[in-house]
Structures are given as structure tokens and as C-alpha cells.
Backbone as a printed PyTorch tensor [residue, N CA C, xyz], in Angstrom:
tensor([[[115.7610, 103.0980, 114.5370],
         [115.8580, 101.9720, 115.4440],
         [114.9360, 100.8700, 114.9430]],

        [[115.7590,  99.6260, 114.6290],
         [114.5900,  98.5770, 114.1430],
         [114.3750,  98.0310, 114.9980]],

        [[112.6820,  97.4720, 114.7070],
         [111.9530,  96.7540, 115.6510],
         [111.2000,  95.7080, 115.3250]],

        [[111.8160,  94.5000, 115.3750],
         [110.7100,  93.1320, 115.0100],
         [109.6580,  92.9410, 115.4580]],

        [[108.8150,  92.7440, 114.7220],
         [107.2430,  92.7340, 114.9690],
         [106.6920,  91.7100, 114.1690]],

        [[105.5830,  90.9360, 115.0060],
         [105.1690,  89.2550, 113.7460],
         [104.1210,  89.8910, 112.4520]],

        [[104.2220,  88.8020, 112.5200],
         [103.5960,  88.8960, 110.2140],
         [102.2770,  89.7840, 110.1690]],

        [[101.1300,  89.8020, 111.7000],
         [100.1700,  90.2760, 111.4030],
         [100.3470,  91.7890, 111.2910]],

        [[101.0640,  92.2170, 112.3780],
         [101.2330,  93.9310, 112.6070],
         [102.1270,  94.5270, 111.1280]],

        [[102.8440,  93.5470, 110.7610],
         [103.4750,  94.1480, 109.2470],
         [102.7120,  94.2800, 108.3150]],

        [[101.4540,  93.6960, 108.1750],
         [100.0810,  94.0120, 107.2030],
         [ 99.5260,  95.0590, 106.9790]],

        [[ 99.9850,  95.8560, 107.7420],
         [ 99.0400,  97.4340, 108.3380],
         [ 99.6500,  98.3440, 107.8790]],

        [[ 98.8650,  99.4140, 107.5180],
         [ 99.8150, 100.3490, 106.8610],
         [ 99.0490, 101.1330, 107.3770]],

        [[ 99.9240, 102.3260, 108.3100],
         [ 99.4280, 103.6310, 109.0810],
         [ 98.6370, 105.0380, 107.7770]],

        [[ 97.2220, 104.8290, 108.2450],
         [ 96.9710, 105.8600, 106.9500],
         [ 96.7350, 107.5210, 107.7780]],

        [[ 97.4030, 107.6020, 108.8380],
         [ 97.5610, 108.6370, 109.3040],
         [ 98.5300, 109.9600, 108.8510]],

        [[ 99.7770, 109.3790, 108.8610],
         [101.1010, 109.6560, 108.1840],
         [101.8110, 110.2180, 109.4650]],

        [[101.3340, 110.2930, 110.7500],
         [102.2440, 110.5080, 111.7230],
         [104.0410, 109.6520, 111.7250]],

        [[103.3710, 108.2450, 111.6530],
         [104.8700, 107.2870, 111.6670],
         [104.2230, 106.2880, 110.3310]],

        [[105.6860, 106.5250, 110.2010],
         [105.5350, 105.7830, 108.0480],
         [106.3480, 104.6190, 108.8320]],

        [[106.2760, 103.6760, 107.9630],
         [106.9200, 102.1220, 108.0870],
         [107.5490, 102.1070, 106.5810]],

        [[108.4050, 101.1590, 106.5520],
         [109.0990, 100.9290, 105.7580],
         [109.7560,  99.1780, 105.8680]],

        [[109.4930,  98.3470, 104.9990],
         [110.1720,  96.9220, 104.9790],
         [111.2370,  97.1810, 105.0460]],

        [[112.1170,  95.9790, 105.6470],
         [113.7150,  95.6560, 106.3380],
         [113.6780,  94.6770, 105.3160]],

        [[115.0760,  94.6110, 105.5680],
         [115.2330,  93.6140, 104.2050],
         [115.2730,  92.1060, 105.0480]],

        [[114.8310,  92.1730, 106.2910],
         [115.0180,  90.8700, 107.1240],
         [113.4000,  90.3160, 107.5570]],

        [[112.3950,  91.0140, 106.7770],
         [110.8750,  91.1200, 107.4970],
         [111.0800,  91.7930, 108.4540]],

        [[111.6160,  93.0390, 108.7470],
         [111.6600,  93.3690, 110.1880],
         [110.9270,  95.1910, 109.6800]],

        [[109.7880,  96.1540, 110.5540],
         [109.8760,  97.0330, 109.9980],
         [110.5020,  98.5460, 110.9740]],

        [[110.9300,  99.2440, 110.2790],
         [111.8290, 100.1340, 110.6600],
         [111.1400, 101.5250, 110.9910]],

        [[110.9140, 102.1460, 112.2440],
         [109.5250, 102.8320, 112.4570],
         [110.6720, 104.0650, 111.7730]],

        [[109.3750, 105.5120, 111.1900],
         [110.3230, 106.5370, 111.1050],
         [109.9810, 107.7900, 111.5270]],

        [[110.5990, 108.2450, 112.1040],
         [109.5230, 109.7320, 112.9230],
         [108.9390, 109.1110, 114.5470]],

        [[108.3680, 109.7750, 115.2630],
         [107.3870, 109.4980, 116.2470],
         [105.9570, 109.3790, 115.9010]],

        [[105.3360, 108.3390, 116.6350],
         [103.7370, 108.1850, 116.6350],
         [103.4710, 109.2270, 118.1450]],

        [[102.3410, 109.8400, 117.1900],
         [101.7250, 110.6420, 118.9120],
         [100.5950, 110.0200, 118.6910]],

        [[100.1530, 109.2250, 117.7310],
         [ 99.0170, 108.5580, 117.9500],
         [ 98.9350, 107.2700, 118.4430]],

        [[ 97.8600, 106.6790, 118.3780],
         [ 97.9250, 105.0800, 119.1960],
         [ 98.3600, 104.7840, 118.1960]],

        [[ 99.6520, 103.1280, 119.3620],
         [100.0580, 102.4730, 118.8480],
         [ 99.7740, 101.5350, 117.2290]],

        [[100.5430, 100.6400, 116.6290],
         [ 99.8690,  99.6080, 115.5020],
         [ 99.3750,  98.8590, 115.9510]],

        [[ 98.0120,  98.9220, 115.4040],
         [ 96.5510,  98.0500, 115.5620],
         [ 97.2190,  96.5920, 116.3480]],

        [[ 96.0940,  96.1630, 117.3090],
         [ 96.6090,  95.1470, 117.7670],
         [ 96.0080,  94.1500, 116.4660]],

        [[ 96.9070,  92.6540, 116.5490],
         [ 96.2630,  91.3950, 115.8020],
         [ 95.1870,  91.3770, 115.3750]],

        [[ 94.3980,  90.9890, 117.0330],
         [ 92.9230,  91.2900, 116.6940],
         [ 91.7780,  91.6920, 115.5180]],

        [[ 92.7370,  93.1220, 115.3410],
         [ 92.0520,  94.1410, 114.5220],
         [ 92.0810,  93.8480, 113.6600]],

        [[ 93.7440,  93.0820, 113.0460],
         [ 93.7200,  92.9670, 111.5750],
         [ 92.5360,  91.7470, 111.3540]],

        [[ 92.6540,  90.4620, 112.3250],
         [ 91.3760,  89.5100, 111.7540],
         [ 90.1810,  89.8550, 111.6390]],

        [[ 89.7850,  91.3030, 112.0320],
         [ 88.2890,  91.5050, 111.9930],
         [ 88.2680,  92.4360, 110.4170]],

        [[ 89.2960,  92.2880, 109.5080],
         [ 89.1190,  92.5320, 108.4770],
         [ 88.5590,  91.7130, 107.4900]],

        [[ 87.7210,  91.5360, 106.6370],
         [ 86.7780,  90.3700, 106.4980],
         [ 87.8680,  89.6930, 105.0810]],

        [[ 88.7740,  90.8740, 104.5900],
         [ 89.5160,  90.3300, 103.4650],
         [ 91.0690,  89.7240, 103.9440]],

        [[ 91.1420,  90.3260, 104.9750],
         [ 92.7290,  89.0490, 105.4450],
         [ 93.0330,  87.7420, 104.8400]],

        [[ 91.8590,  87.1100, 105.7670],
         [ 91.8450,  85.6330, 105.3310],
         [ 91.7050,  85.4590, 103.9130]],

        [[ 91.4870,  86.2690, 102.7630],
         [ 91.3660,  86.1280, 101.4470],
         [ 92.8030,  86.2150, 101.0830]],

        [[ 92.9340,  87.1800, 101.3310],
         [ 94.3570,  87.4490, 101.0090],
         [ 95.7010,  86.3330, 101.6290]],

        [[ 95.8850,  85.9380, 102.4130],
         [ 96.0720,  84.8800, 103.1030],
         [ 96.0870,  83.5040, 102.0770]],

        [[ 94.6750,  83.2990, 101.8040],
         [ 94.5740,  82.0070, 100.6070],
         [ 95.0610,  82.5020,  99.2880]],

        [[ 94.7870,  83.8130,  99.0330],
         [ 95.4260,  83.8330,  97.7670],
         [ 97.1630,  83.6940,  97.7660]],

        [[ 97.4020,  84.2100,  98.9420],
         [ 99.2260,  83.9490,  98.8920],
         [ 99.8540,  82.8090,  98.7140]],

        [[ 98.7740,  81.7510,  99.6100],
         [ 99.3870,  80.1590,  99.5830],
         [ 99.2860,  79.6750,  97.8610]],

        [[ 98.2750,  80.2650,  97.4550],
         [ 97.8780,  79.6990,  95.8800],
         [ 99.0010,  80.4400,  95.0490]],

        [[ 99.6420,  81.7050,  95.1260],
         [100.4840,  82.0720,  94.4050],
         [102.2740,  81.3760,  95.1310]],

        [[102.0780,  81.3110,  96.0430],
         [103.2170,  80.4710,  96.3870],
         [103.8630,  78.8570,  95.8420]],

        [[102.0670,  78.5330,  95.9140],
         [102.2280,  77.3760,  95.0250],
         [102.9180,  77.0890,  93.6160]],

        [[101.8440,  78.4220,  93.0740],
         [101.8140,  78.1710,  91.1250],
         [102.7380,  79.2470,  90.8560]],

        [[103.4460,  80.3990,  91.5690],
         [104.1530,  81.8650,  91.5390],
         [104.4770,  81.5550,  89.7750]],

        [[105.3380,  80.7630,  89.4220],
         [106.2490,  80.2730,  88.4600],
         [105.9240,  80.3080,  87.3830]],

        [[104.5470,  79.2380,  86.9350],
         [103.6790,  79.2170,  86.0250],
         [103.1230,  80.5870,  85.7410]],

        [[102.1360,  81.5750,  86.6530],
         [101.7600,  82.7420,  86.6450],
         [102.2600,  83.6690,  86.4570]],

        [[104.1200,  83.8800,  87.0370],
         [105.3940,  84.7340,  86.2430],
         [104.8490,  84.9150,  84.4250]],

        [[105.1100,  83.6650,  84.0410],
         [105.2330,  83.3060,  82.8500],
         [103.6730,  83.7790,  82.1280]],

        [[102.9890,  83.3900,  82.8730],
         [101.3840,  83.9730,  82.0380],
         [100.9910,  85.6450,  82.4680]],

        [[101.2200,  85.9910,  83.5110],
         [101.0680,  87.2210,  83.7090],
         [102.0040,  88.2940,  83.4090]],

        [[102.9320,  88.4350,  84.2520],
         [104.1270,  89.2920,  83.7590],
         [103.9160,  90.8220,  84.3450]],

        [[103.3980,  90.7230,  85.3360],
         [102.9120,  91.9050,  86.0180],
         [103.2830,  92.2440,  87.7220]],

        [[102.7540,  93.5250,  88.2990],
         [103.0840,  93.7380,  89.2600],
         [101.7060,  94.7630,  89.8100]],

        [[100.5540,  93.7540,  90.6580],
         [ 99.8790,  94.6660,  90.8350],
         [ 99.5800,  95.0100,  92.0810]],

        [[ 98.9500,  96.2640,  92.8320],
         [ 98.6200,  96.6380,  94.2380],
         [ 97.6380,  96.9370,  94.6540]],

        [[ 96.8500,  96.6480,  95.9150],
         [ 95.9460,  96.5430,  95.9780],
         [ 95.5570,  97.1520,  97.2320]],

        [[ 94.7740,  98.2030,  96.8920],
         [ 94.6360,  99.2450,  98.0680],
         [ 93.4100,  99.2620,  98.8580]],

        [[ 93.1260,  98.2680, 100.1930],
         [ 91.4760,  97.8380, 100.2930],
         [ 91.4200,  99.3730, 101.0860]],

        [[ 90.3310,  99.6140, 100.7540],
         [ 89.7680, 100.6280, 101.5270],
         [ 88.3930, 100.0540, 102.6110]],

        [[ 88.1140, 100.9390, 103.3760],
         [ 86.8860, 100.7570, 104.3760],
         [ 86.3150, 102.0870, 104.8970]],

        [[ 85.4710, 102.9130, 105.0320],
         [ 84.9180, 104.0530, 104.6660],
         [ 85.8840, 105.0940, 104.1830]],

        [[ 86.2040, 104.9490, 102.7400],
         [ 87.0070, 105.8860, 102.6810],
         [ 88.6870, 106.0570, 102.6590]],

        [[ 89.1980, 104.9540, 103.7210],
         [ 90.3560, 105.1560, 104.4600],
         [ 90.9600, 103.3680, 103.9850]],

        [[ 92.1410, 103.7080, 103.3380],
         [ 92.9870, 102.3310, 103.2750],
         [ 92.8890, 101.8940, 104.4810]],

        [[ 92.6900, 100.5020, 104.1570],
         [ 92.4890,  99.5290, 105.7150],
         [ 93.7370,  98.5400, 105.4570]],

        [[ 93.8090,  98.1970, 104.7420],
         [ 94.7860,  96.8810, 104.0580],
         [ 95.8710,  97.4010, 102.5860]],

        [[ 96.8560,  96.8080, 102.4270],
         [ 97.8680,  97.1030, 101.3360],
         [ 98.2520,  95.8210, 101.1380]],

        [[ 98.0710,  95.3020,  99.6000],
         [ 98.9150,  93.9540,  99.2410],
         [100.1360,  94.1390,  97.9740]],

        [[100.5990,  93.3560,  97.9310],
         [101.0100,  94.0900,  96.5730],
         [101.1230,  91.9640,  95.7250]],

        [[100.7030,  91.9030,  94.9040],
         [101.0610,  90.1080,  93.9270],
         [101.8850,  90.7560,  93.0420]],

        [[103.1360,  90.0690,  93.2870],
         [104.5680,  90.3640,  91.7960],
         [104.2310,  88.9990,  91.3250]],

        [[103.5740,  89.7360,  90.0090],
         [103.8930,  87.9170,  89.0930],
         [104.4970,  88.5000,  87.9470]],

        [[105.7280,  89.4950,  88.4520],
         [106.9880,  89.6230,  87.1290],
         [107.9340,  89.3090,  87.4740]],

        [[108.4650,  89.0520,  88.5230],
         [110.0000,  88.5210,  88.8150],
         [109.9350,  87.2740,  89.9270]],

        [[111.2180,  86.5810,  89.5750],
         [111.5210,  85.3560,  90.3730],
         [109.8310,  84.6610,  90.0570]],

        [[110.3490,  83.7270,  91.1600],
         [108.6830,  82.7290,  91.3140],
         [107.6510,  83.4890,  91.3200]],

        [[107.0060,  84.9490,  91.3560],
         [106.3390,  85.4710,  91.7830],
         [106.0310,  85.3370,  93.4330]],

        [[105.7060,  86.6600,  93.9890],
         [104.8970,  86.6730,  95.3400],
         [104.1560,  87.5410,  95.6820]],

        [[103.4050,  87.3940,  96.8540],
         [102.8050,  87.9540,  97.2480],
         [102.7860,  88.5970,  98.9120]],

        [[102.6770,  89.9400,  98.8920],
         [103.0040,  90.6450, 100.2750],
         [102.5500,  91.4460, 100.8790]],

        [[102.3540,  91.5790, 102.3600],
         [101.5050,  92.6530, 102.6940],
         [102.3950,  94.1240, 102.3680]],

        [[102.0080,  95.6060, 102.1000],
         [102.3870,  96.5820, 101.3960],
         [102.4240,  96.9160, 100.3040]],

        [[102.9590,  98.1740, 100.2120],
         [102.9360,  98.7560,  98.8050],
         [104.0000,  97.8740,  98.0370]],

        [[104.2290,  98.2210,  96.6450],
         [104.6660,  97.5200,  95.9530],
         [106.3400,  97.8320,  96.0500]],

        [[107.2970,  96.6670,  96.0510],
         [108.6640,  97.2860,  96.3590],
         [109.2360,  98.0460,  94.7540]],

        [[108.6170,  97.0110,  93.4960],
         [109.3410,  97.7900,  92.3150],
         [107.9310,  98.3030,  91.7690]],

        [[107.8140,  99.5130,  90.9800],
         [106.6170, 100.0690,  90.8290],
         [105.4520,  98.8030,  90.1330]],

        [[104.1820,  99.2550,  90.7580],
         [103.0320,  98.6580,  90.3830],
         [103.0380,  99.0050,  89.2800]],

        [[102.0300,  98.2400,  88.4470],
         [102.0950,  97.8690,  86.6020],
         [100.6030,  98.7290,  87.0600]],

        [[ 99.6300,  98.0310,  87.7350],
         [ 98.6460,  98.1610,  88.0990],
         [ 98.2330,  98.5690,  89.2530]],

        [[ 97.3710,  99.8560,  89.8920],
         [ 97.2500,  99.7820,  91.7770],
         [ 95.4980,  99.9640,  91.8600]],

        [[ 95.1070,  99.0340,  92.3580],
         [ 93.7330,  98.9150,  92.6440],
         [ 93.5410,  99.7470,  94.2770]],

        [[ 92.0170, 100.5600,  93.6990],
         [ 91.4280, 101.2150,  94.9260],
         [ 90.3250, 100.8910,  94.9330]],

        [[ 89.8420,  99.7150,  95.8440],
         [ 88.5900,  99.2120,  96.3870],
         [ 88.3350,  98.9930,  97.4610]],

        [[ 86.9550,  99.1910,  98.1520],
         [ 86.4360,  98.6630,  99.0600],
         [ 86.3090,  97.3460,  99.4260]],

        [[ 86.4870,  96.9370, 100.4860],
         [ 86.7800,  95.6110, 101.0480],
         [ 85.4720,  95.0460, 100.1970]],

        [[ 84.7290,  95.3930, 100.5410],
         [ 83.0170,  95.0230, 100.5130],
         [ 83.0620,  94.1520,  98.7540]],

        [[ 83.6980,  95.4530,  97.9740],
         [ 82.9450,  95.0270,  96.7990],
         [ 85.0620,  93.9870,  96.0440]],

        [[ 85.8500,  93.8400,  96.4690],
         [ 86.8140,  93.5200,  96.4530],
         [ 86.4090,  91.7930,  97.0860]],

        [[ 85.7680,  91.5120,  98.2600],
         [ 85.4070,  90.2470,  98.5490],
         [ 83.9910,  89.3440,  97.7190]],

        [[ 83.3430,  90.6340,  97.1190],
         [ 82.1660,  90.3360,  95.7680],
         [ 82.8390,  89.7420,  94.8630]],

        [[ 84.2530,  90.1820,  94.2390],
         [ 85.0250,  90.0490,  92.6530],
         [ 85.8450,  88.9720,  93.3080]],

        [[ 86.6180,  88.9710,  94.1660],
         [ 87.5980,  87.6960,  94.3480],
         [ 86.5700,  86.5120,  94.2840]],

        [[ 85.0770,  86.5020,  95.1200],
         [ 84.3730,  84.6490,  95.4320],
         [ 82.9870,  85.0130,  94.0930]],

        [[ 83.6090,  85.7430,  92.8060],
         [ 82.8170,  85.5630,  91.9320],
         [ 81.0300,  86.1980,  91.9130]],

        [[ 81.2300,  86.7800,  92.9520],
         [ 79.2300,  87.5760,  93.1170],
         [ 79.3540,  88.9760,  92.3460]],

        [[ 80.7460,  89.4290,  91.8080],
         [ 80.0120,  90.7600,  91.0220],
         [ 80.8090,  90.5540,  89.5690]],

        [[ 80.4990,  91.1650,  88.6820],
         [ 81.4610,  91.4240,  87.1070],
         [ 82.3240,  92.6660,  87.1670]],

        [[ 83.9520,  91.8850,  87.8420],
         [ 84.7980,  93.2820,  87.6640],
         [ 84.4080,  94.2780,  86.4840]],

        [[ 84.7020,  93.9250,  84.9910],
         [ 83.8150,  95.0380,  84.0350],
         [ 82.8630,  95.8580,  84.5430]],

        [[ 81.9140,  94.9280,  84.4380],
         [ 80.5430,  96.3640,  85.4630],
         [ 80.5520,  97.2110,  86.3040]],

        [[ 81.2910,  96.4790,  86.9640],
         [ 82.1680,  97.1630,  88.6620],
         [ 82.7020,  98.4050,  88.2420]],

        [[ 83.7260,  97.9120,  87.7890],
         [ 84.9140,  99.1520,  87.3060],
         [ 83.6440, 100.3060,  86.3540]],

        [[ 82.7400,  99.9630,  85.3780],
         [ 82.5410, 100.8330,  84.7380],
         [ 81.3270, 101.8100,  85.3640]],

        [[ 80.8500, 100.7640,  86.1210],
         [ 79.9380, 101.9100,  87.1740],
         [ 80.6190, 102.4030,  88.4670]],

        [[ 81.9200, 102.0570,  88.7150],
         [ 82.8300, 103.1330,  89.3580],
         [ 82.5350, 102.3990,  90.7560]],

        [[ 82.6110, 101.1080,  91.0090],
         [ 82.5350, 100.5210,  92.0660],
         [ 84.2390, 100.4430,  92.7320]],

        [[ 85.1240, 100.7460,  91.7670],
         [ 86.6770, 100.6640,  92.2030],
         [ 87.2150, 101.6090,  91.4000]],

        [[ 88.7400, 101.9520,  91.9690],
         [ 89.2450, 102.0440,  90.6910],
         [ 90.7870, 101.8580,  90.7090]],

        [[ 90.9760, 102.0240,  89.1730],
         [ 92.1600, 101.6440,  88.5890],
         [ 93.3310, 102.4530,  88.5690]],

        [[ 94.5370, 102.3750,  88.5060],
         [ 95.4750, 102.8570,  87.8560],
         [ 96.2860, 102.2410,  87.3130]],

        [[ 97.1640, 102.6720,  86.0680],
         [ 98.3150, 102.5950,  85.4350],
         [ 97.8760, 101.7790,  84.1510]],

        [[ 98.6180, 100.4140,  84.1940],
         [ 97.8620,  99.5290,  83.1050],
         [ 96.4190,  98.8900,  83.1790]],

        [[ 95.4460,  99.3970,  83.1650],
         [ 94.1580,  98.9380,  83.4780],
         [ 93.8630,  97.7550,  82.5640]],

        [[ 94.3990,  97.3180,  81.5410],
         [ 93.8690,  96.0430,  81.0170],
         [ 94.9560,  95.1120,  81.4640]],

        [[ 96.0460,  95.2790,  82.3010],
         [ 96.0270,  94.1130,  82.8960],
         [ 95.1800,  93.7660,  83.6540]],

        [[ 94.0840,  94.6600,  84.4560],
         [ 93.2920,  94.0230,  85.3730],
         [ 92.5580,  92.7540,  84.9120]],

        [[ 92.5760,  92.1390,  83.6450],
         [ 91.6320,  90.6980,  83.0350],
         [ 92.9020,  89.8720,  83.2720]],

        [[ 94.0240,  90.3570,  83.6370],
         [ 95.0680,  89.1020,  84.1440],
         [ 94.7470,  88.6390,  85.5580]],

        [[ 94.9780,  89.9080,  86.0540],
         [ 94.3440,  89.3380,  87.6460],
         [ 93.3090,  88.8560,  87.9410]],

        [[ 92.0270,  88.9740,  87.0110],
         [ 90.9690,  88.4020,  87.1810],
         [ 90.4350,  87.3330,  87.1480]],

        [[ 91.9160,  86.3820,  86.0650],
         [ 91.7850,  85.1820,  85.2460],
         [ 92.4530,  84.5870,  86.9080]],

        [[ 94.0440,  84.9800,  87.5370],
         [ 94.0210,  84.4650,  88.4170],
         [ 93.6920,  84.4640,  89.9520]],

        [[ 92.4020,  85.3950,  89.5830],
         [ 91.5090,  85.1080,  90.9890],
         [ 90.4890,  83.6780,  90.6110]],

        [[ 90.2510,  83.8160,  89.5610],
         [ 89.3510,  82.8140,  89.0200],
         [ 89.9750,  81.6810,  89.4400]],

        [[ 91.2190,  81.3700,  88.7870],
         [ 91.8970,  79.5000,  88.9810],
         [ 92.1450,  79.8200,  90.4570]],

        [[ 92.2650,  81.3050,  91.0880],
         [ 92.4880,  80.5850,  93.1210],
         [ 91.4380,  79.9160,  93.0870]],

        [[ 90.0890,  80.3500,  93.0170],
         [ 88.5820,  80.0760,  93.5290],
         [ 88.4790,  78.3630,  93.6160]],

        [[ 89.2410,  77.8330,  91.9660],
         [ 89.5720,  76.3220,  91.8100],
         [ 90.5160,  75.3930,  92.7980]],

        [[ 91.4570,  76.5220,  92.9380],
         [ 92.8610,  75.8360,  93.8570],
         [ 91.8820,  75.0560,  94.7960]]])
């Protein structure tokens, strides 16, 4: 049974596994199974995530340039914020097909790249206060799949910071 729900509650991804979500091909998401747990997080909740609003500006900036960044990147990466432990947030930036975009969830065609970080040190590397390198090598995040694309994404967190 589908059920329309606005842009904030589609951000959320249940890390329980009672009720899985799944994208509609209309933005709409399609619950599956029963929740015996509480409902999806109200709004609220999602703004008291300190990386929303990051994520948010980075979308408008890839919406902008998607096209240009297709062409320089050529990738598909995901980004798994965590907060003690426990995914809090799911993004996924396609800068391999069409204009490129950017979306809340897992990735629809497989990730090139899937990042597992903490909000904390994820809002350090996007506004420039830590050295992804260092990060990654003292195990402040981590990586999968193609790990040297991660200096692509890094180049365009850098030109958002400019946008």
C-alpha cells in the first residue's frame, strides 16, 4: 500500500529492519512488512541532525553544476552518516549519469564508492577542519569499493565550500 509522505520523512532510513522502505518511482515511499515499532521520526528529528542542512546545500550546488561534475567525476557515491554507532542519515551523489544528482537513500544503481562516517567527523571534512587522508588512515571513517575515488569527492566538496 503506497503512502505519500513530504521530502523530510523520505530522508530516513529505518535502521531497525522491522519496516524497510523502498523509493516509488513518483517520490512516494512504499512501506513493506509491519512496524511494531514507533512510527518515522517526526521532521523535527530529522533537523536536529547537524548534517541535513549540509547535505541540503550540497544538493542545490550539484543541481546547479550536476553536468560539468558528470563529466569530471564519473562516479556514484553513498554516504552512510552514522551517530553512536547507528546510521542516522543515507545520501547517495550520482555524478555518472544524466545531469548528475543527489538523494536522500541508498544508492539506486550500485555505489562506485559507500562512505561510513560519523556525522561529527563527516561535518569536520565537508567545512574543511580535518584531512580526509589522515582521517581515513587513522580510521576516523571508512571506505568501500573504489576508495581512490574518494579525492573526487573531496575536490567537489571543496568547489561546494566556494559555491
Amino acid at each position: 500500500m503506497a503512502r505519500s509522505r513530504g521530502p523530510a520523512q523520505m530522508m530516513w532510513k529505518r535502521i531497525d529492519h522491522r519496516s524497510k522502505t523502498r523509493a516509488g518511482d513518483a517520490g512516494q515511499l512504499r512501506a513493506l512488512g509491519s512496524a511494531r515499532g514507533p512510527a518515522a521520526p517526526h521532521p523535527v528529528e530529522l533537523s536536529a541532525c547537524q548534517s541535513f542542512p549540509v547535505f541540503q546545500h550540497i544538493s542545490h550546488y550539484i543541481k546547479e553544476t550536476g553536468t560539468q561534475l558528470v563529466k569530471k567525476v564519473n562516479a556514484i557515491f553513498q554516504l552512510d552518516i552514522t551517530k553512536d554507532g547507528k546510521t542516522i542519515l543515507q545520501w547517495t551523489i550520482d555524478l555518472k549519469n544524466g545531469p548528475g544528482d543527489m538523494y536522500p537513500g541508498p544508492a539506486r544503481l550500485p555505489a562506485d564508492t559507500v562512505f561510513t562516517i560519523p556525522e561529527s567527523v563527516f561535518l569536520k571534512l565537508v567545512l574543511g577542519k580535518m584531512n580526509p587522508q589522515k582521517a581515513f588512515l587513522v580510521g576516523k571513517f571508512k571506505v568501500s569499493g573504489k576508495v581512490f575515488l574518494s579525492q573526487k569527492l573531496e575536490r567537489v566538496f571543496k568547489d561546494w565550500a566556494k559555491f
